[in-house]
GULUM-395185 format. One record per residue (C-alpha): residue in three letters; x, y, z. Coordinates in pm, whole numbers, plus 50000, padded with zeros to 5 digits. Example, Ala and Ser with C-alpha at 12.3 -4.5 7.8 and 13.67 -1.06 7.14 Angstrom:
BEGIN
["ALA" [51230 49550 50780]]
["SER" [51367 49894 50714]]
REM end
This chain:
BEGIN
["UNK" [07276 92141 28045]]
["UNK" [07161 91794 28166]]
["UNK" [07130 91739 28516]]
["UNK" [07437 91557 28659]]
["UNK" [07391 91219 28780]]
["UNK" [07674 91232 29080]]
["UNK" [07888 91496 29239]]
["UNK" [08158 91409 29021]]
["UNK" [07992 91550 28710]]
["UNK" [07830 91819 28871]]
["UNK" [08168 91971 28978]]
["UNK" [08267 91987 28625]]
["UNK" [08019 92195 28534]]
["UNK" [08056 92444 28747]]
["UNK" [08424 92391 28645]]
["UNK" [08250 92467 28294]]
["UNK" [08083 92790 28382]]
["UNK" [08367 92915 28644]]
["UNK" [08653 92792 28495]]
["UNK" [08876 93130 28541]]
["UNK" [08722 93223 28875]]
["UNK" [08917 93185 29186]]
["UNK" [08824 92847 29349]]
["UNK" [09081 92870 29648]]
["UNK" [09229 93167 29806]]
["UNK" [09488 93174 30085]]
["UNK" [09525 93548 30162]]
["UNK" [09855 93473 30365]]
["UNK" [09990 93386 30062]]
["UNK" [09836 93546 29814]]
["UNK" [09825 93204 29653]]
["UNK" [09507 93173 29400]]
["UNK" [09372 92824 29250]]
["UNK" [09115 92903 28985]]
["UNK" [08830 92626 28894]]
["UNK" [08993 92526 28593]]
["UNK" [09317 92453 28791]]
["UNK" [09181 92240 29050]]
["UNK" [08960 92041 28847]]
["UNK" [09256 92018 28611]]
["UNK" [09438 91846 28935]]
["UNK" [09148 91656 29061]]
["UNK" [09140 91487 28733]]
["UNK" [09513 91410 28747]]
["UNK" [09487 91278 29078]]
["UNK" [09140 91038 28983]]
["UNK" [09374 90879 28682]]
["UNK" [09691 90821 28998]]
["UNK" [09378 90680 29230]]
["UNK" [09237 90449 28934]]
["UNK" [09572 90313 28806]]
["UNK" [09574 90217 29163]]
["UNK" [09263 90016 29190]]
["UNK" [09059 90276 29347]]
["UNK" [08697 90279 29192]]
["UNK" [08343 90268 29295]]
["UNK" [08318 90076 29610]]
["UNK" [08617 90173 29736]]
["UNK" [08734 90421 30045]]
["UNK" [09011 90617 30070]]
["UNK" [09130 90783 30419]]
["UNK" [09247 91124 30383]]
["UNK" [09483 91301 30589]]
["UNK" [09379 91677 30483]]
["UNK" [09593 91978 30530]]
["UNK" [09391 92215 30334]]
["UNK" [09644 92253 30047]]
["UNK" [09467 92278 29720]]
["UNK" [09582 91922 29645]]
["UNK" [09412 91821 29985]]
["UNK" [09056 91971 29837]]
["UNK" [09161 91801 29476]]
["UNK" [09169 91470 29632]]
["UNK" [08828 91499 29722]]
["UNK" [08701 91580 29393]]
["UNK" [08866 91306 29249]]
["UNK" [08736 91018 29493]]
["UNK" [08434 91196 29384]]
["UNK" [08493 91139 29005]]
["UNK" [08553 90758 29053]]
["UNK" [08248 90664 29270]]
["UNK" [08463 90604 29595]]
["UNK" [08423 90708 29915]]
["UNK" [08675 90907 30139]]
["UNK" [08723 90981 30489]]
["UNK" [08954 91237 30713]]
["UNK" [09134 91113 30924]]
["UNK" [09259 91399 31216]]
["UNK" [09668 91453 31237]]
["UNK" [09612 91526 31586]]
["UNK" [09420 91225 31745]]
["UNK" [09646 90985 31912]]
["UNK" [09702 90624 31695]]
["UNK" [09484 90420 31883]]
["UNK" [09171 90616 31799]]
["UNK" [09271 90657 31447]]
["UNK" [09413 90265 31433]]
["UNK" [08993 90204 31580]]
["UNK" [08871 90417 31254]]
["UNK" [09063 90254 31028]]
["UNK" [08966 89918 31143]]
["UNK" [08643 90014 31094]]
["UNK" [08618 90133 30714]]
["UNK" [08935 89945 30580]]
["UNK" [09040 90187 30312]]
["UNK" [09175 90073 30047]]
["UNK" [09466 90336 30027]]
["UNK" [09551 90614 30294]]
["UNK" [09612 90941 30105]]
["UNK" [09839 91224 30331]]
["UNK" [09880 91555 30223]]
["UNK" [10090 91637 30515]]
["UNK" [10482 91635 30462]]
["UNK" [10618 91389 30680]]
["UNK" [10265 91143 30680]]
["UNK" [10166 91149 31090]]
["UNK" [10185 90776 31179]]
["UNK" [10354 90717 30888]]
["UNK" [10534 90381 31100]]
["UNK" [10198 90311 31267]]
["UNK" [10031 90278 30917]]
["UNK" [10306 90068 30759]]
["UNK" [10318 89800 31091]]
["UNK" [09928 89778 30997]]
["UNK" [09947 89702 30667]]
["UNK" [09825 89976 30541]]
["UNK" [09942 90149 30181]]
["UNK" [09965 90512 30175]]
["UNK" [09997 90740 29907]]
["UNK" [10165 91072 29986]]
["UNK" [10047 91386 29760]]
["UNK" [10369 91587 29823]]
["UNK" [10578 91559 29480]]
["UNK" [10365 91278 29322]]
["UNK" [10345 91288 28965]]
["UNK" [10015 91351 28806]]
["UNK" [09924 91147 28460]]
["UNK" [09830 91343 28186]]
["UNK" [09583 91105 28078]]
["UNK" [09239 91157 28203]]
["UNK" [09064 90886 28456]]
["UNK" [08858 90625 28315]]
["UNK" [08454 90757 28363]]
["UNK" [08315 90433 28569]]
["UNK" [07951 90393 28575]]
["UNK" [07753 90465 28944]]
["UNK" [07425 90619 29085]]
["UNK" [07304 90872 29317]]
["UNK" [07286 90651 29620]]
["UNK" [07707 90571 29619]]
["UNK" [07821 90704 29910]]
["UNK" [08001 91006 29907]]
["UNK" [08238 91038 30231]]
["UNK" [08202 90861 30538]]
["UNK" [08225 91110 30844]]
["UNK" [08367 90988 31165]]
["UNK" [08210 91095 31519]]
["UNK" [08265 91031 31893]]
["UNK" [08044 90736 32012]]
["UNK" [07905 90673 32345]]
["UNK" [08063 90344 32368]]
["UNK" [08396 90490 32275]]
["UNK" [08410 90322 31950]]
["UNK" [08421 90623 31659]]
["UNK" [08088 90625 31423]]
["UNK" [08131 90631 31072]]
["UNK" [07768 90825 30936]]
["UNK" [07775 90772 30566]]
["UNK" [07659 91010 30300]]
["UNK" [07568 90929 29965]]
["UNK" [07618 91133 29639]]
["UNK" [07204 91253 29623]]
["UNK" [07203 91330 29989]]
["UNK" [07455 91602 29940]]
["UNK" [07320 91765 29632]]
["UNK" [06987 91771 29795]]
["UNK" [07204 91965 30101]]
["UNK" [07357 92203 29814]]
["UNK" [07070 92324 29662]]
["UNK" [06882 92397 29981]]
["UNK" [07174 92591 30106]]
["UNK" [07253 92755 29797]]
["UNK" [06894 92886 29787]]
["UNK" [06890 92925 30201]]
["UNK" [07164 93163 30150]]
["UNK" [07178 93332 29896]]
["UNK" [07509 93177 29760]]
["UNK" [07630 93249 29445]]
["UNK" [08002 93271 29248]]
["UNK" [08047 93615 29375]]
["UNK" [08089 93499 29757]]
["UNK" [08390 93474 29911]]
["UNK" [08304 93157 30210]]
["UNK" [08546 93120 30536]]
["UNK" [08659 92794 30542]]
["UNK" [08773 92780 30923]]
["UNK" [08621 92428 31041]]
["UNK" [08845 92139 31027]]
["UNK" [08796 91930 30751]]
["UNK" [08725 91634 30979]]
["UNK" [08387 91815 31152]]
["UNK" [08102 91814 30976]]
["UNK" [08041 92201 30962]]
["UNK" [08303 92156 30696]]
["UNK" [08068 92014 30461]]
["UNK" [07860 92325 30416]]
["UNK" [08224 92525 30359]]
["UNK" [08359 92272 30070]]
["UNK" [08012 92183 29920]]
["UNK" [07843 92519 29914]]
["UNK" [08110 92704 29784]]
["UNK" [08295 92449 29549]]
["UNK" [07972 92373 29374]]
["UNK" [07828 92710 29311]]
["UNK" [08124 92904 29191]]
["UNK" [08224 93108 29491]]
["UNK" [08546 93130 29606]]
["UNK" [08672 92911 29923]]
["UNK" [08907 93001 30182]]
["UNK" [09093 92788 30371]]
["UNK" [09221 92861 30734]]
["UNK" [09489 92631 30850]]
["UNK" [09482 92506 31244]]
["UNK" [09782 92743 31331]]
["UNK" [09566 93102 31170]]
["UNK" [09263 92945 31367]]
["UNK" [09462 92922 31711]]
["UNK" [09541 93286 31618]]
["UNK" [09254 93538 31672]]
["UNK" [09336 93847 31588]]
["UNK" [09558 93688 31269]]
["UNK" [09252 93496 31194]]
["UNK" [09021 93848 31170]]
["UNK" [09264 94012 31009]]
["UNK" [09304 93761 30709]]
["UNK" [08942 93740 30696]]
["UNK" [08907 94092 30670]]
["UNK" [09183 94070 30431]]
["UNK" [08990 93791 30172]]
["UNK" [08658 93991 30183]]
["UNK" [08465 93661 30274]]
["UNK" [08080 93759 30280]]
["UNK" [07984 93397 30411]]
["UNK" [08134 93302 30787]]
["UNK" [08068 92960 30920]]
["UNK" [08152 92840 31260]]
["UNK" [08043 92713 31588]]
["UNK" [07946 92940 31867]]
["UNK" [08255 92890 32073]]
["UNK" [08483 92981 31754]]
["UNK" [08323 93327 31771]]
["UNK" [08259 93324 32174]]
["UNK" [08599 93322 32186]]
["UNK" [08707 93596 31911]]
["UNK" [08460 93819 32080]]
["UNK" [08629 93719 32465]]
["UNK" [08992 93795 32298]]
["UNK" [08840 94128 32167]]
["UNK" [08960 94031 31795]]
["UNK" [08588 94144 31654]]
["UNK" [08553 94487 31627]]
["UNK" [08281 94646 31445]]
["UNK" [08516 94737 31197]]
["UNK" [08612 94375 31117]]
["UNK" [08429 94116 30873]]
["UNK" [08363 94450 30647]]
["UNK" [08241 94231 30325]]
["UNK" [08070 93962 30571]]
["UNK" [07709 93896 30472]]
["UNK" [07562 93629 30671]]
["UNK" [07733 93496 30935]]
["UNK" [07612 93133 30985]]
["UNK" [07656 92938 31365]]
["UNK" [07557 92587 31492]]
["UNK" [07677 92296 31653]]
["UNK" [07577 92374 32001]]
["UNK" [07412 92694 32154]]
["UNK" [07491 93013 32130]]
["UNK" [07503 93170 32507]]
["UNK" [07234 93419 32426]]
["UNK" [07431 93735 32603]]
["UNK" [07739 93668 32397]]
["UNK" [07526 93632 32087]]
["UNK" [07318 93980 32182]]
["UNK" [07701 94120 32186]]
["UNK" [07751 93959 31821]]
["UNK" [07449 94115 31693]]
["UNK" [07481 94467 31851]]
["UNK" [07837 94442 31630]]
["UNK" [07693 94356 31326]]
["UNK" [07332 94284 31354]]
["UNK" [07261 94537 31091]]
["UNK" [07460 94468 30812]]
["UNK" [07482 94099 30847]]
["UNK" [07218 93812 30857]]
["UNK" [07306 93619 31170]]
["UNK" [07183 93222 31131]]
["UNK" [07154 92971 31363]]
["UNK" [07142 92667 31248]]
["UNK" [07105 92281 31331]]
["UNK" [07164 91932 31160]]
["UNK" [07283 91603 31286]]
["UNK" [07620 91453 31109]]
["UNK" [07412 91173 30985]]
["UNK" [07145 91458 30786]]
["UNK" [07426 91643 30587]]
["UNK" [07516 91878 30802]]
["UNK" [07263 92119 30839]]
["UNK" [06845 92048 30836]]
["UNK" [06730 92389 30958]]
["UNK" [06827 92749 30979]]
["UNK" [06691 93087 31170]]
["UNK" [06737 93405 31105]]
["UNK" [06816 93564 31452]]
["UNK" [06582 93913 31508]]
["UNK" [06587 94119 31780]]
["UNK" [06334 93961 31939]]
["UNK" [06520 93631 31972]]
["UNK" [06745 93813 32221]]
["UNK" [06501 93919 32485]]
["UNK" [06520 93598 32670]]
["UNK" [06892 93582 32785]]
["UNK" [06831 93190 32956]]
["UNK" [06631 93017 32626]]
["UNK" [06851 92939 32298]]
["UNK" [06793 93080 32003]]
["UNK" [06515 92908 31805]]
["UNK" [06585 92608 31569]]
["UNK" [06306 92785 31299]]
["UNK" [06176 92567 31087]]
["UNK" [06338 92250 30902]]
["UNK" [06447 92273 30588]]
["UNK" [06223 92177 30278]]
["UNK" [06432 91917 30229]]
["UNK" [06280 91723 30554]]
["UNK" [05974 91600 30758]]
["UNK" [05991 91568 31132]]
["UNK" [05825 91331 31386]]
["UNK" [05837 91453 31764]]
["UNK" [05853 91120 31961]]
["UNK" [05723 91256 32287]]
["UNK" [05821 91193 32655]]
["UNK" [05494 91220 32755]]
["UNK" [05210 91098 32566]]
["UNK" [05012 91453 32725]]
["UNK" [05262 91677 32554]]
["UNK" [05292 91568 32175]]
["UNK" [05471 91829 32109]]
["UNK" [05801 91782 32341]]
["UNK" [06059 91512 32213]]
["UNK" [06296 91307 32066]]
["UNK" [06314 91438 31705]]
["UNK" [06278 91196 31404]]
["UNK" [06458 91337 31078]]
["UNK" [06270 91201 30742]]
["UNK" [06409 91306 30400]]
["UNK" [06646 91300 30094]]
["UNK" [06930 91414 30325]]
["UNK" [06922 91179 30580]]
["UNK" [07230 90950 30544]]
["UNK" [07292 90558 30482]]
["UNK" [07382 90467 30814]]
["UNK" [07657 90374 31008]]
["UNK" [08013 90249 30774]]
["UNK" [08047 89852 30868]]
["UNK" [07835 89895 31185]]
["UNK" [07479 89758 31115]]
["UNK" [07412 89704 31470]]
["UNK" [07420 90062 31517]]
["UNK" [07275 90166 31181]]
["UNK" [06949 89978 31261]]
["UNK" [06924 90152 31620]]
["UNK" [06938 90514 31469]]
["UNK" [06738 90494 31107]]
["UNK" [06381 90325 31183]]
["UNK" [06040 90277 31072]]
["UNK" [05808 90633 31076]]
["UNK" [05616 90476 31414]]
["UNK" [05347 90679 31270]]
["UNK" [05233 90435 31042]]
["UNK" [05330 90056 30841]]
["UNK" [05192 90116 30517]]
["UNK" [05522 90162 30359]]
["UNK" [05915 90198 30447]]
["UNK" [05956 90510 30547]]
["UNK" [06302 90576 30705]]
["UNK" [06404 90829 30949]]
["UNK" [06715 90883 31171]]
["UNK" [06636 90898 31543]]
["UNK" [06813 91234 31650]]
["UNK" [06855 91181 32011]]
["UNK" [06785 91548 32073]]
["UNK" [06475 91674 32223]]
["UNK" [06322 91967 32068]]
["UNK" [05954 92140 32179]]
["UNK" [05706 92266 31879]]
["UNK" [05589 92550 31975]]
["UNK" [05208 92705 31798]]
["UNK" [05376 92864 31473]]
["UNK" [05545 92524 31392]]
["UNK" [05895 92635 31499]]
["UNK" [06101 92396 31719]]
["UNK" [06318 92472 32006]]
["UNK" [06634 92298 32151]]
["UNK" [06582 92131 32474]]
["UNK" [06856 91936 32496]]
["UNK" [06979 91588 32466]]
["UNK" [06815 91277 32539]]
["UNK" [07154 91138 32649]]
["UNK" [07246 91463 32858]]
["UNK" [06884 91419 33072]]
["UNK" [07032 91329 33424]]
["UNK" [06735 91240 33750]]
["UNK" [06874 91383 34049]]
["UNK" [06700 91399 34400]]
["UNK" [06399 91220 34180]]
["UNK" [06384 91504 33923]]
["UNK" [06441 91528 33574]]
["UNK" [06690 91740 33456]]
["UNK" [06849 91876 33159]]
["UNK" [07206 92001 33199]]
["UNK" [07179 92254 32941]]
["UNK" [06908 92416 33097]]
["UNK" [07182 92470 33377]]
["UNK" [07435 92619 33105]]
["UNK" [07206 92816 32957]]
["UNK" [07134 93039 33301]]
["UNK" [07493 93034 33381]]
["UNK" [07563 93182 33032]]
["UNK" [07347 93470 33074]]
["UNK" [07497 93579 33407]]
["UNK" [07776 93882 33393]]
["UNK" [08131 93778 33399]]
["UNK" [08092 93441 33261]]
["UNK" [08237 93381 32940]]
["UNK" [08189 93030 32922]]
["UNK" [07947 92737 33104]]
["UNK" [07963 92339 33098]]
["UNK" [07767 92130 33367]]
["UNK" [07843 91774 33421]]
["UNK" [07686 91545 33685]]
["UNK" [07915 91330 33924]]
["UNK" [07793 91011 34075]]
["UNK" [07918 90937 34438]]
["UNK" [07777 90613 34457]]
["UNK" [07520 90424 34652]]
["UNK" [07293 90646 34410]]
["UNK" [07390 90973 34491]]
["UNK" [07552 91263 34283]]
["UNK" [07597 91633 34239]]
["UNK" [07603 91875 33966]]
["UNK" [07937 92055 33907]]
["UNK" [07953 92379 33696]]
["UNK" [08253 92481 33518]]
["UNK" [08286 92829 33443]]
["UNK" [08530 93039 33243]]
["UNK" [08587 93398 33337]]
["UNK" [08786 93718 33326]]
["UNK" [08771 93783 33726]]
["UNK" [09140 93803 33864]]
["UNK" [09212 93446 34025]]
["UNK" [09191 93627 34379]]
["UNK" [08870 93741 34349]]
["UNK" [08763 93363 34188]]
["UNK" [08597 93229 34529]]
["UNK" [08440 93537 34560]]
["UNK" [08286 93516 34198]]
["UNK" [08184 93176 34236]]
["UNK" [07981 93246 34539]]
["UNK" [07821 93529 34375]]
["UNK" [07770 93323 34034]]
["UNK" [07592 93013 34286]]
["UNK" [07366 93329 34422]]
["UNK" [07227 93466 34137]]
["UNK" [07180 93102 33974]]
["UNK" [06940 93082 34269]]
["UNK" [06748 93299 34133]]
["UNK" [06674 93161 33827]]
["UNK" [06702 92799 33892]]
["UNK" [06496 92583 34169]]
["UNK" [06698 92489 34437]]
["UNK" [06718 92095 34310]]
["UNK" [06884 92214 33970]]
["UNK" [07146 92436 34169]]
["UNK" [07556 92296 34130]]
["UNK" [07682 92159 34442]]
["UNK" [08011 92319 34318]]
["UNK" [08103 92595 34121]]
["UNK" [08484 92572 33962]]
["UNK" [08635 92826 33815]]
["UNK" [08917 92797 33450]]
["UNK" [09104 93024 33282]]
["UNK" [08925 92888 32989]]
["UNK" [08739 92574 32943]]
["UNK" [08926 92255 32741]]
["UNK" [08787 92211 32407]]
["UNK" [08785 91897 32179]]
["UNK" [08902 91894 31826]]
["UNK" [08598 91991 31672]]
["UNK" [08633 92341 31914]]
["UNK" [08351 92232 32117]]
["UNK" [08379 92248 32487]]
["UNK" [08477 91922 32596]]
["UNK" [08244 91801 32888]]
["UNK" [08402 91460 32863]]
["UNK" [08756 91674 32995]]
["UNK" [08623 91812 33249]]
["UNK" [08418 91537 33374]]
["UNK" [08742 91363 33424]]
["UNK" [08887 91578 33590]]
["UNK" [08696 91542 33901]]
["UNK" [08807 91144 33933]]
["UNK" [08669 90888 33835]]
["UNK" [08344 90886 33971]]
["UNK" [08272 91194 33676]]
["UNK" [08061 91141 33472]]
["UNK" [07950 91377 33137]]
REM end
């Protein structure tokens, strides 16, 4: 079988090869959608988008519900060479009217029944194209002609200056991510993969890809089973998924809510986390559960790298130091690395500089920013050689592995000291009682501010002053006294943003105005 030339023809051969096998599986339901029957609607769909104008060069904005026509869309932008983009129900207009000014699509495709901001999107000018009841041609799509480097989807993030980022990702970037992954992890048609990030977070694109292009079987979790933790487990349980996929908090907070037993995820193989750390006492609990019949990964990858450049197996020995973060491991084989140090004395402490077939195009309609984050290896001028400026700082340690030290952008100087904030979360994580940590850092003006903690806990709310004295006393004795919160505050839980990551922007605001993340 010849090697396909886009993602579009590679999906129909696994179609090919897996064309009775379940593709989608919503164990609510019972509803099953084998490979032949979504690639059967994805091609239906690519001849509605082409009679439309939609072809290579183009983007389509997609509001995804996770409906097997949702998925099918997808597939189909694939097929033609264009581009699409999520675009969350949830966010509030003006952040989705700043994406859309951004990438322009040419159509906005909704698989929710009524389209959210449907009146918004008409006063803009915008033409959408619901997938509820729309007729499906019988005649195939026309099979235009484009490369490797077309870009794939277009995956919005939070910027610092408040205007969303767009990272792009081409065709050959993600089938360089697939077969690394497949081969990472074992992944073949007989897994069953959880499918519980929304489709508009990046973890998502190790869920869709991974499974969708080696046969296995996908399940998708809508927002209302994910709010749900026990329902969540038990439909889990229910699919027999062998492949789990999350960030930390996700399963932080299934094992707070006592939804994980150790007689739940029976079928799961490898449970894979990343996205932010993994508070290293919680994750000790995770692997005491099921340490020994699952493979427990941490892993790391900027949105603008695919999703995912490097994965660790988590050992026993990982878990001895409760205040340090599980190790990044090593990258994948799909990258090279430059540590762009601090401090010219320790080479080995940095920023980390991505190089490789996975790292992305750039920034959608935003060269300004593009040029910023992919630059020239400074190791050298002989050639262009590309890499994407991380912004996190990482430490190499003797055996090649790097470490997590935090953000370059989350580095605060205090009382003329350098800190990192998640050095701060890390301690509070590994003291009893706390569930969850964030640390922001407050300026008062006239150059002064303070650290403030935010901790979530399961102390009654009588006893909370009480706990928050005690939690300020033992972070003395792990922390010097110039890295010690001027305040403690104490939440039922902490707020989290739509991704499910604990939102330190939230919080910061909610000490005035003076708080900053």
């Amino acid at each position: 079988m010849s090697t396909p030339l886009h993602l579009g023809a590679a999906f129909e051969q696994t179609r090919q090869r897996h064309g009775e096998t379940t593709a989608l599986l919503y164990p609510e339901s019972g509803e099953r959608v084998s490979y032949d029957e979504l690639g059967a609607m994805a091609g239906g769909l690519a001849a509605a988008l082409a009679a439309r104008g939609v072809g290579p060069g183009s983007l389509v904005a997609l509001f995804h519900d996770k409906s097997p026509r949702a998925y099918a869309a997808m597939l189909a932008c694939l097929k033609l060479g264009a581009a699409y983009t999520y675009l969350d129900p949830a966010s509030p207009w003006p952040r989705l009217q700043r994406i859309l000014q951004t990438c322009q699509p040419a159509w906005v495709i909704s698989a929710f029944e009524p389209t959210p901001c449907a009146a918004e999107l008409a006063a803009d000018g915008h033409r959408v194209l619901a997938l509820h009841g729309l007729e499906l041609p019988a005649e195939a799509a026309p099979a235009p002609r484009f490369c490797a480097t077309t870009p794939a989807y277009v995956m919005f993030t939070s910027g610092s200056t408040g205007q969303p980022k767009g990272a792009v990702m081409s065709h050959a970037n993600v089938s360089w991510f697939i077969a690394w992954a497949q081969a990472r992890f074992a992944i073949t048609a007989e897994d069953v993969m959880s499918n519980v990030n929304p489709m508009y977070f990046d973890n998502s694109v190790f869920d869709f890809y991974v499974a969708l292009y080696s046969g296995a079987t996908l399940v998708p979790f809508s927002a209302e089973q994910v709010r749900d933790p026990r329902r969540l487990v038990r439909l889990t349980n229910a699919a027999r998924c062998t492949v789990w996929f999350s960030v930390p908090s996700m399963l932080v907070y299934l094992l707070t809510t006592r939804a994980l037993g150790p007689e739940d995820l029976p079928a799961v193989t490898r449970i894979v986390f990343g996205g932010e750390g993994f508070p290293k006492r919680r994750l000790r609990e995770l692997f005491a559960l099921y340490g020994q019949r699952a493979a427990l990964e941490n892993v790391y990858g900027p949105t603008e790298c695919t999703c995912i450049c490097s994965a660790h197996r988590v050992s026993e020995q990982d878990l001895a130091d409760d205040q340090a973060l599980a190790p990044l491991g090593w990258l994948a084989d799909t990258f090279e690395h430059e540590i762009l140090p601090l401090d010219e004395a320790d080479p080995d402490t940095g920023e980390l500089l991505l190089r490789g077939p996975q790292v992305g195009l750039g920034y959608y309609n935003d060269p300004e920013r593009s040029a910023l984050a992919l630059v020239q290896n400074p190791r050298h001028q002989r050639h262009a050689d590309i890499g994407y400026r991380t912004g996190d700082l990482v430490h190499r340690d003797a055996r090649g592995w790097l470490h997590f030290r935090g953000r370059a952008d989350f580095q605060i100087k205090h009382m003329g000291y350098r800190i990192e904030l998640e050095e701060i979360e890390a301690a509070l994580a590994a003291i009893a009682g706390v569930d969850e940590a964030a640390v922001v850092y407050q300026r008062l003006g006239d150059g002064l501010g303070q650290i403030v903690a935010f901790i979530a806990s399961r102390v009654a709310s009588k006893a909370a002053n009480d706990h928050a004295t005690e939690v300020q006393h033992q972070l003395a004795a792990r922390l010097p006294p110039y890295m010690l919160p001027r305040r403690v505050l104490m939440l039922d839980v902490l707020p989290k943003n739509a991704n499910g990551k604990i939102d330190r922007p939230a919080l910061a605001d909610s000490l005035g105005p003076a708080g900053i993340a």
